[in-house]
VOBA-1610 file (N, C-alpha, C; in pm, whole numbers, padded with zeros to 5 digits, always signed):
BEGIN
Unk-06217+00320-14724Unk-06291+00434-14669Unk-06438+00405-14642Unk-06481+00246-14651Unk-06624+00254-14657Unk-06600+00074-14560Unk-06744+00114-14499Unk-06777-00002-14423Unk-06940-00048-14449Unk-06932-00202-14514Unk-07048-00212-14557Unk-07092-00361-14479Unk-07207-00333-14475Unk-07301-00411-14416Unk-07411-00503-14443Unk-07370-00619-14502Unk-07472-00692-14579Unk-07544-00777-14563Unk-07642-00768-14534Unk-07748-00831-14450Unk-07809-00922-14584Unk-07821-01046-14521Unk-07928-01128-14626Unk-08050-01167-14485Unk-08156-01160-14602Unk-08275-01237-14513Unk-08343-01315-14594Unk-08398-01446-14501Unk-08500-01539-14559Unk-08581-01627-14506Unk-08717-01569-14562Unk-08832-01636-14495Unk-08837-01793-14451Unk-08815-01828-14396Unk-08848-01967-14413Unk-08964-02034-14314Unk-09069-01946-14324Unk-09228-01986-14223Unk-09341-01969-14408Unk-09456-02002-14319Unk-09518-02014-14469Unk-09596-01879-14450Unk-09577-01775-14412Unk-09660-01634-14429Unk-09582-01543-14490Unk-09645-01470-14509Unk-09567-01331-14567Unk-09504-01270-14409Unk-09388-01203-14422Unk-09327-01112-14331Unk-09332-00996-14347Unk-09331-00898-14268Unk-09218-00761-14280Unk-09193-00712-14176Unk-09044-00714-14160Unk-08933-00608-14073Unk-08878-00539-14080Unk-08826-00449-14006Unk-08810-00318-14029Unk-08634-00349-14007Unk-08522-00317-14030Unk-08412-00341-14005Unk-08381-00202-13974Unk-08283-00184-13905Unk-08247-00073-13871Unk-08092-00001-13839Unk-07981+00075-13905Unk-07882+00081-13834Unk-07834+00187-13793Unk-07815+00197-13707Unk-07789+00292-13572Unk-07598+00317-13605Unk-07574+00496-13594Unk-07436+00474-13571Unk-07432+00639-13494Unk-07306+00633-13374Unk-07339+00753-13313Unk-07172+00862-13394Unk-07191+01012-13410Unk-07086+01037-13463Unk-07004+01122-13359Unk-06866+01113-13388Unk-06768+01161-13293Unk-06690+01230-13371Unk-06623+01231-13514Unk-06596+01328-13614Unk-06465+01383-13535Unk-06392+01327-13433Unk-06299+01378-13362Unk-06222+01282-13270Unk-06173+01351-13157Unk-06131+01264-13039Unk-06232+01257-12937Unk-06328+01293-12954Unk-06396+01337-12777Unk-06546+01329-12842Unk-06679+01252-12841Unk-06781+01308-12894Unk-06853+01384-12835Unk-06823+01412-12688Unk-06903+01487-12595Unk-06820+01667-12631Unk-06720+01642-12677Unk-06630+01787-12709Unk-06689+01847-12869Unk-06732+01745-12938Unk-06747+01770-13106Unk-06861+01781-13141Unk-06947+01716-13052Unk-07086+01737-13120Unk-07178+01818-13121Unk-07091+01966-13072Unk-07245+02082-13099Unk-07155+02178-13223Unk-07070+02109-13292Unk-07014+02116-13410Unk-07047+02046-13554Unk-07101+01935-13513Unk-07145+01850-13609Unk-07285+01883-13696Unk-07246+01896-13851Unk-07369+01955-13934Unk-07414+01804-13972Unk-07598+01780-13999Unk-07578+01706-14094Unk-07658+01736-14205Unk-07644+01660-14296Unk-07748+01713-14437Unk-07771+01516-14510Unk-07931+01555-14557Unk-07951+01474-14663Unk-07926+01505-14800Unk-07853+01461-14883Unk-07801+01492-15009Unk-07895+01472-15078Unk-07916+01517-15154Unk-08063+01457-15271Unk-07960+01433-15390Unk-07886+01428-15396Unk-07809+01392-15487Unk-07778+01260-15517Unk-07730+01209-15388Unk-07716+01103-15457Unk-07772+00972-15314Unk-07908+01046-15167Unk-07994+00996-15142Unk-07906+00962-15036Unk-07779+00992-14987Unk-07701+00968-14817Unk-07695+01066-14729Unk-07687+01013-14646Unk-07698+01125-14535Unk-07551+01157-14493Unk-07510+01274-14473Unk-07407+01343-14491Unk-07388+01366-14329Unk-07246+01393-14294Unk-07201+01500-14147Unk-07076+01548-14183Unk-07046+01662-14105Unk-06942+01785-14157Unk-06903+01781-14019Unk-06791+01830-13989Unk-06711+01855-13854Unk-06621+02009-13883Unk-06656+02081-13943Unk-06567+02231-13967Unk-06461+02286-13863Unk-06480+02240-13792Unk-06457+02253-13621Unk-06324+02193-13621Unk-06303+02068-13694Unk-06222+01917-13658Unk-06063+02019-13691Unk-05962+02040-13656Unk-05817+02139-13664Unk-05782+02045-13788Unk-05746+01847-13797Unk-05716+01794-13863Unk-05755+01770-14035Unk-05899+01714-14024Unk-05996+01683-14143Unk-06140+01809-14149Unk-06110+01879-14164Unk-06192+01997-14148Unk-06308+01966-14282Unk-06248+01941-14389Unk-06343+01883-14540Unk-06347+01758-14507Unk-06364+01685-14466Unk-06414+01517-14440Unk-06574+01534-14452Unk-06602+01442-14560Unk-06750+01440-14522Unk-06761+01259-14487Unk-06859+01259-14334Unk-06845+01118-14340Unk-07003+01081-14391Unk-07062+00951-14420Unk-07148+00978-14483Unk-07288+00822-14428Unk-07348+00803-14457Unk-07479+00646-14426Unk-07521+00674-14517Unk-07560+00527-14625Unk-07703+00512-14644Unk-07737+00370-14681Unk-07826+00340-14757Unk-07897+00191-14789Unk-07934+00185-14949Unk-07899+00041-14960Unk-07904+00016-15127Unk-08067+00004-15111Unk-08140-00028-15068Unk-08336+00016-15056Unk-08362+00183-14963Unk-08463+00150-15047Unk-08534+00305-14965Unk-08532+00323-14797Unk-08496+00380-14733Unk-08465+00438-14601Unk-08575+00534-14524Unk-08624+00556-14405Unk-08676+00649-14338Unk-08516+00668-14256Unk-08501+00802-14245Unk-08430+00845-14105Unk-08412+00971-14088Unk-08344+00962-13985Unk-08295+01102-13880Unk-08162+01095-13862Unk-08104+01182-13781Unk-07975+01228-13768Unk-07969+01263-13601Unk-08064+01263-13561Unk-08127+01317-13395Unk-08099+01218-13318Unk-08003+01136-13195Unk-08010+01040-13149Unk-08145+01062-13066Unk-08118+01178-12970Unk-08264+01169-12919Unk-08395+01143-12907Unk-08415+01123-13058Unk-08572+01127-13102Unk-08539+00969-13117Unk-08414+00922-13136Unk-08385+00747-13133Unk-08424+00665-13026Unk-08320+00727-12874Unk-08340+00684-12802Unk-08401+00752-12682Unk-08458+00840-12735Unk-08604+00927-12638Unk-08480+00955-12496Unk-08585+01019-12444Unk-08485+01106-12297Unk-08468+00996-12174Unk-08367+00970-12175Unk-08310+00877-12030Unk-08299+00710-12134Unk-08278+00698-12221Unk-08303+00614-12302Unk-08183+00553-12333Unk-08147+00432-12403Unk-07991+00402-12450Unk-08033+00323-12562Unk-07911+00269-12615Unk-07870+00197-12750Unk-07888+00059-12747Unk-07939+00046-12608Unk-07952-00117-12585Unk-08108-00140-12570Unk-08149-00022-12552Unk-08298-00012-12507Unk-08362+00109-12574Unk-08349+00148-12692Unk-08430+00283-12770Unk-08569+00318-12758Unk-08596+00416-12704Unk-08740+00427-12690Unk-08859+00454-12767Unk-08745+00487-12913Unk-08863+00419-13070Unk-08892+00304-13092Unk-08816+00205-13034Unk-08838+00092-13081Unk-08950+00066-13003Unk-09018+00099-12905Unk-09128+00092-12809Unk-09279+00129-12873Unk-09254+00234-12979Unk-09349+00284-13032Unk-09387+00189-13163Unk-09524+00198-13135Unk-09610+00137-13230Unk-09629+00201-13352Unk-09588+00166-13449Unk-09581+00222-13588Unk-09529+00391-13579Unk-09406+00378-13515Unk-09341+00499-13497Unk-09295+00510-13668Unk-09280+00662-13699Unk-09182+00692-13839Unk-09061+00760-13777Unk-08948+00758-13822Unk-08852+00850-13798Unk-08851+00978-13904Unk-08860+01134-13819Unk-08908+01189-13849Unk-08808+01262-14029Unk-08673+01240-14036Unk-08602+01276-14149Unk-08524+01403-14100Unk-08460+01428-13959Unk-08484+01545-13925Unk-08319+01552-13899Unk-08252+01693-14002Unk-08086+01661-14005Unk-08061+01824-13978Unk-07931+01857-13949Unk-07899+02011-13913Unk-07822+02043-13815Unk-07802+02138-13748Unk-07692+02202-13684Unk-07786+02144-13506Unk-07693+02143-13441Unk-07756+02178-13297Unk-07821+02070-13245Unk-07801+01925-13340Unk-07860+01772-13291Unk-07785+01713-13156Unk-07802+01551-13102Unk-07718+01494-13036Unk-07684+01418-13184Unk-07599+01426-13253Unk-07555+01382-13413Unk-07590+01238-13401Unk-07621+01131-13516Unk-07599+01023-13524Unk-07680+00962-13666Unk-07621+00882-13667Unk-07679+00834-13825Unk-07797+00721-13792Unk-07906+00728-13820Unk-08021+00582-13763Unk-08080+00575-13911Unk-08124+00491-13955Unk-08120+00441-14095Unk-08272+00369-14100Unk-08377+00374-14112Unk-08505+00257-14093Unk-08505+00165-14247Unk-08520+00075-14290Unk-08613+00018-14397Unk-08702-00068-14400Unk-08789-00089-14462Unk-08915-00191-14455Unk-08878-00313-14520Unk-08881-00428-14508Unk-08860-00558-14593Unk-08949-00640-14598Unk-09029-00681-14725Unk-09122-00766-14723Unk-09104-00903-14761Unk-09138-01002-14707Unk-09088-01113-14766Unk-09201-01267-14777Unk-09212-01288-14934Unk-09307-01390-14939Unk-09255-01493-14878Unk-09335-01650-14835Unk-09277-01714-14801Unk-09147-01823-14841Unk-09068-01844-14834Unk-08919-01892-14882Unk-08850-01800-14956Unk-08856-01661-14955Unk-08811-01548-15034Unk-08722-01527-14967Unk-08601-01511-15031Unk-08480-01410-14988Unk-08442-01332-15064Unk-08406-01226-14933Unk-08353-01070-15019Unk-08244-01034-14942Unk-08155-00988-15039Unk-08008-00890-14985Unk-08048-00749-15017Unk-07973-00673-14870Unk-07922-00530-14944Unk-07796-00505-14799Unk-07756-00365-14849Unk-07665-00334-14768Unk-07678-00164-14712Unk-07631-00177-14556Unk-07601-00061-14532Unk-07469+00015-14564Unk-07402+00100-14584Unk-07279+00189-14619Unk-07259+00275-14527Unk-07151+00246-14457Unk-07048+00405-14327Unk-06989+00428-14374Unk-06918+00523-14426Unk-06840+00607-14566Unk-06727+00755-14509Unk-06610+00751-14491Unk-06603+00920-14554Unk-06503+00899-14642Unk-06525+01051-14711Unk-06445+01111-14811Unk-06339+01237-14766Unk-06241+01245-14837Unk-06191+01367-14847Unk-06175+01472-14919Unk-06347+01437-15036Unk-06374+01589-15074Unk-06525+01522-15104Unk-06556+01622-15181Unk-06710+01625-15246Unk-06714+01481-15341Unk-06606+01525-15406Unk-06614+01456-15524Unk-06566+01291-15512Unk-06472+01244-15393Unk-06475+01127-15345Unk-06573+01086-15274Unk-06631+01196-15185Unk-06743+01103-15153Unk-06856+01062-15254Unk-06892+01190-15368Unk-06990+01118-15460Unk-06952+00967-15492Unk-06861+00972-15563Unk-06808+00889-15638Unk-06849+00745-15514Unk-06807+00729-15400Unk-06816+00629-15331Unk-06965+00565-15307Unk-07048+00678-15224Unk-07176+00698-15222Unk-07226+00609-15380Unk-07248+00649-15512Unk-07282+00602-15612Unk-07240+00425-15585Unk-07096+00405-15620Unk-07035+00302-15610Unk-07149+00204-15536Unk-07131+00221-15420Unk-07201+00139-15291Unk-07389+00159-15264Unk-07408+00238-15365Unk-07548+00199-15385Unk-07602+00081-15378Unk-07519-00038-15433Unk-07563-00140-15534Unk-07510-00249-15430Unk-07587-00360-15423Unk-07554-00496-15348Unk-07412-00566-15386Unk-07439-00514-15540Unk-07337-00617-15603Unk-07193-00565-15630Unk-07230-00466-15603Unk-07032-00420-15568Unk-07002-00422-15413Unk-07081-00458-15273Unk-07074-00481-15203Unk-07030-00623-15167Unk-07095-00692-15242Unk-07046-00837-15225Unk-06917-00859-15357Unk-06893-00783-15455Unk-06799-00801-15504Unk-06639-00764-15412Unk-06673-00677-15344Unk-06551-00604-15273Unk-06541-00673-15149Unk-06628-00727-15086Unk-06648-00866-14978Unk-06566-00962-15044Unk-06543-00994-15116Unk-06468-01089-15198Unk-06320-01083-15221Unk-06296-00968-15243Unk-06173-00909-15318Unk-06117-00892-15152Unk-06201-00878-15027Unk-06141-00815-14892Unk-06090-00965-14899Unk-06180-01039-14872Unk-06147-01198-14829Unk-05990-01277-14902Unk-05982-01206-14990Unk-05885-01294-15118Unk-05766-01237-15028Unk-05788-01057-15027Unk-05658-00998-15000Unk-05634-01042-14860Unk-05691-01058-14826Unk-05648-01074-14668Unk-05606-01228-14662Unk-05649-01329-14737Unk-05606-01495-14704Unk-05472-01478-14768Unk-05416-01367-14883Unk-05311-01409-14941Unk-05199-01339-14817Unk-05210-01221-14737Unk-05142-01213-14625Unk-05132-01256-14502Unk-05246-01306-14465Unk-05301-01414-14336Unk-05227-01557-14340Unk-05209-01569-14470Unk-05193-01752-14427Unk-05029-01801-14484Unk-04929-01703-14490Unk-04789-01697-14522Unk-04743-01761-14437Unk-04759-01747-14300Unk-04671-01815-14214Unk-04775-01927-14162Unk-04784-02031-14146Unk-04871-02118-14093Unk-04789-02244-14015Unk-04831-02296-13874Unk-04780-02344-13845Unk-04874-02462-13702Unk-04838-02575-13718Unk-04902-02718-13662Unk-04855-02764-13537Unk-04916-02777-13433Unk-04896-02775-13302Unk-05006-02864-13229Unk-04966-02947-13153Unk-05071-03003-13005Unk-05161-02898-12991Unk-05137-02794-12989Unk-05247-02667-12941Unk-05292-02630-13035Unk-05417-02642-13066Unk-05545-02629-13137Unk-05507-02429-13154Unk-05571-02415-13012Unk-05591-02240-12999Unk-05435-02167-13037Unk-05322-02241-13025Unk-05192-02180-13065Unk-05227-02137-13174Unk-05259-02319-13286Unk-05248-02284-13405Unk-05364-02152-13486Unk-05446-02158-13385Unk-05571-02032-13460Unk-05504-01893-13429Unk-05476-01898-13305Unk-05393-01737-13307Unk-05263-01696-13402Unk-05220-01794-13424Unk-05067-01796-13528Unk-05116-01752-13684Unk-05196-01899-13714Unk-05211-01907-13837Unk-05310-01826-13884Unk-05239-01659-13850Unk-05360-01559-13885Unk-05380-01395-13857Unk-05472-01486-13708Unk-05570-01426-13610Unk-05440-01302-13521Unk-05341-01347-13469Unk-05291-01251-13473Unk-05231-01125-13561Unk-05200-01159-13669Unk-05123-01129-13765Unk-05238-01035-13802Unk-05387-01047-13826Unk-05441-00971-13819Unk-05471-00836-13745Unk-05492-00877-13616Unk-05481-00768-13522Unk-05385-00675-13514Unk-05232-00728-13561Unk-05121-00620-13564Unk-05154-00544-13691Unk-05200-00633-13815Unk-05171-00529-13918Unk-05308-00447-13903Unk-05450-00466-13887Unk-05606-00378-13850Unk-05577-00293-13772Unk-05564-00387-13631Unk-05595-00270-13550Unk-05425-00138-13503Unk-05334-00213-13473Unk-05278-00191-13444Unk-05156-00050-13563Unk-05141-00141-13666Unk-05078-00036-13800Unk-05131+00041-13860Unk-05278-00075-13909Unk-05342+00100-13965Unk-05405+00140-13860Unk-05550+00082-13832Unk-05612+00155-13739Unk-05563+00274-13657Unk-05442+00185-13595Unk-05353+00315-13506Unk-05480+00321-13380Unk-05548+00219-13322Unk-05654+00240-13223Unk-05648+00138-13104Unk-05525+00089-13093Unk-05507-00017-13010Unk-05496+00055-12841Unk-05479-00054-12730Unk-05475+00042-12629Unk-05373+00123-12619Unk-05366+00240-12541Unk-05264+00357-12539Unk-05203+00412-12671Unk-05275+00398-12766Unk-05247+00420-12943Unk-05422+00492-12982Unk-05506+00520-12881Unk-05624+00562-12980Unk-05637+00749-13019Unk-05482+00798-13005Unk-05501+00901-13048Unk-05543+00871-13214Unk-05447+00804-13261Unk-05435+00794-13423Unk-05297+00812-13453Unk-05201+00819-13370Unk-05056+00898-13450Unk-04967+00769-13449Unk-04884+00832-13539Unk-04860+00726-13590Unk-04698+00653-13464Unk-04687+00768-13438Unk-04589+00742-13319Unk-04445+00701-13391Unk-04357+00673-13300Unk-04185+00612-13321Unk-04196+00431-13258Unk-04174+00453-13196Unk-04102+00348-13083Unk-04228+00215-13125Unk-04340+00246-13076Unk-04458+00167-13074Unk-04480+00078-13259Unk-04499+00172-13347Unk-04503+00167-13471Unk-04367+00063-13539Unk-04294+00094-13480Unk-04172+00021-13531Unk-04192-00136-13430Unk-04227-00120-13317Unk-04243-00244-13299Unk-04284-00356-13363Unk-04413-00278-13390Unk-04584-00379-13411Unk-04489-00427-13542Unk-04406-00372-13649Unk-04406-00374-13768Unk-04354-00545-13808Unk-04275-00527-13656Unk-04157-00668-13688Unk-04257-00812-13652Unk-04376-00787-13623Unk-04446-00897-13641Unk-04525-00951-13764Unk-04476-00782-13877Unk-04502-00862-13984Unk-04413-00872-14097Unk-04266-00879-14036Unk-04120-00899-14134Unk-04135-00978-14186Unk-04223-01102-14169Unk-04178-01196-14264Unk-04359-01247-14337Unk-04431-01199-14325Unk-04575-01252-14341Unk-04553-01125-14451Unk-04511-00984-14455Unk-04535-00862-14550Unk-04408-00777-14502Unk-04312-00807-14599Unk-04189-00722-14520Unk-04173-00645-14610Unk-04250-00575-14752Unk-04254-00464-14827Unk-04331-00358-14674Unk-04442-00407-14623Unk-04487-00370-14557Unk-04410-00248-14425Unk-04325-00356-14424Unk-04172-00358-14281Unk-04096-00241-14320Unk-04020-00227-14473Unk-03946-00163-14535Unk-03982-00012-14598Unk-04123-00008-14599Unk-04225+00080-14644Unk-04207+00208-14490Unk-04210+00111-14389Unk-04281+00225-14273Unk-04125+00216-14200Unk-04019+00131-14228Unk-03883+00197-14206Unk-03817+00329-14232Unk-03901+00319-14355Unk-03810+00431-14458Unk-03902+00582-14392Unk-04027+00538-14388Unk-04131+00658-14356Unk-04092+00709-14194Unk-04085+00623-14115Unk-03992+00669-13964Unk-03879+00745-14006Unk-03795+00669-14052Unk-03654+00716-14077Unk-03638+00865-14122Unk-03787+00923-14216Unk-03737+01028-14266Unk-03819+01174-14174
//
C-alpha cells in the first residue's frame, strides 16, 4: 500500500551544498482526474506530519485516505497551481523559476489537488545523506496511521527495499533459461514474468485492463504465464473465477 522513494545524496566537490529536492504527485482518487477533482479534500495531519486526500465522492473507496510525506522536514502545498503557475506544466513549473520561492502549506476543498513535497539538504563536503519520500493509502484511519508512523524512518524503507528485492528474485528467477539471444534471455529470465504478475494481475492497469476489474477471460489468461514460475498463484485465482 505504500510507495517509497529513496533518495541518497553525496557531496563529492569540496564546498558545502544545499538543494532543495522536491516530489511532485498529481491526484486522481478515481477513474477520470478531470471528473474527481473538485471532490478531492486535502488536510495536513498534525498527527503524525502527512499530508492527507479524501475522495467522499469515489462510489468504490469512499474511506480511502491516500496520503505523502518525508522522513526530514518538508515545506508544501496541495495546490498544483501555485506549483506550476497558470499555463505552466510538470516539465516546466513556474516555482521552480522563482527565486527563493516558499511553498505556501496551502490544503482544502476546491484545489487543482496534488501532493508537492519541498525539503532543504545540506551537505558538507564528502557527506552523504539518505531520506525518503512515502505515496501511501489506507483503508481506514487507523491503517493509515499505523503506515504513515512505520515509513517515517529511512530504515524501514530500506529494510522493506530488501525484503521487495528477496521476494521478487525468489519468484523471478524459477524458470531461467540460456540462449544465442542475449535480449531473449533478459525478457525470459524474469523481465517478463514480471510484467504479467505487476502490471498485468495485480495492477489490473495494462492496456484495455485500466479500469481495475478484475475481469474473466483476460485474468485467466495472463495467469497461465505464471503456472509454473507460481502456480499456488494459478490455483488461487482459478478457484476465485470459478466462484
Amino acid at each position: 500500500p505504500v510507495k517509497c522513494i529513496l533518495v541518497t545524496l553525496k557531496n563529492l566537490g569540496k564546498q558545502s551544498r544545499t538543494i532543495h529536492p522536491l516530489y511532485y504527485a498529481e491526484l486522481v482518487l478515481g477513474d477520470n482526474r478531470e471528473k474527481n477533482q473538485f471532490f478531492i479534500v486535502t488536510h495536513k495531519d498534525l498527527e503524525t506530519g502527512a499530508m492527507t486526500a479524501r475522495n467522499h465522492y469515489n462510489d468504490n473507496f469512499p474511506t480511502r485516505i491516500t496520503f505523502a510525506q518525508a522522513s526530514v522536514d518538508t515545506q508544501f502545498t496541495s495546490d498544483r497551481l501555485e506549483f506550476l503557475g497558470r499555463g505552466g506544466s510538470w516539465t516546466r513549473p513556474m516555482y521552480l523559476a522563482k527565486s527563493g520561492g516558499k511553498l505556501t502549506g496551502t490544503v482544502g476543498a476546491g484545489l487543482d489537488p496534488g501532493f508537492i513535497l519541498e525539503t532543504e539538504i545540506t551537505l558538507a563536503p564528502g557527506e552523504k545523506k539518505q531520506f525518503v519520500f512515502t505515496l501511501g493509502q489506507a483503508n481506514s484511519h487507523e491503517e493509515y496511521v499505523q503506515l504513515a508512523n512505520k515509513y517515517k524512518h529511512v530504515e524501514q524503507a530500506v529494510a522493506s527495499l530488501a525484503r521487495a528485492k528477496e521476494t521478487y528474485h525468489q519468484r523471478l528467477t524459477k524458470i531461467q533459461i540460456q540462449t544465442p539471444d542475449t535480449d531473449l534471455d533478459t525478457l525470459t529470465n524474469g523481465w517478463l514474468t514480471y510484467q504479467v504478475l505487476s502490471g498485468r494481475f495485480w495492477g489490473r492497469a495494462s492496456f484495455f485492463q485500466s479500469g481495475g476489474a478484475y475481469g474473466f477471460r483476460d485474468q485467466l489468461q495472463d495467469i497461465l504465464a505464471l503456472l509454473y514460475s507460481d502456480p499456488e498463484i494459478a490455483r488461487e485465482h482459478l478457484l476465485y473465477a470459478a466462484a
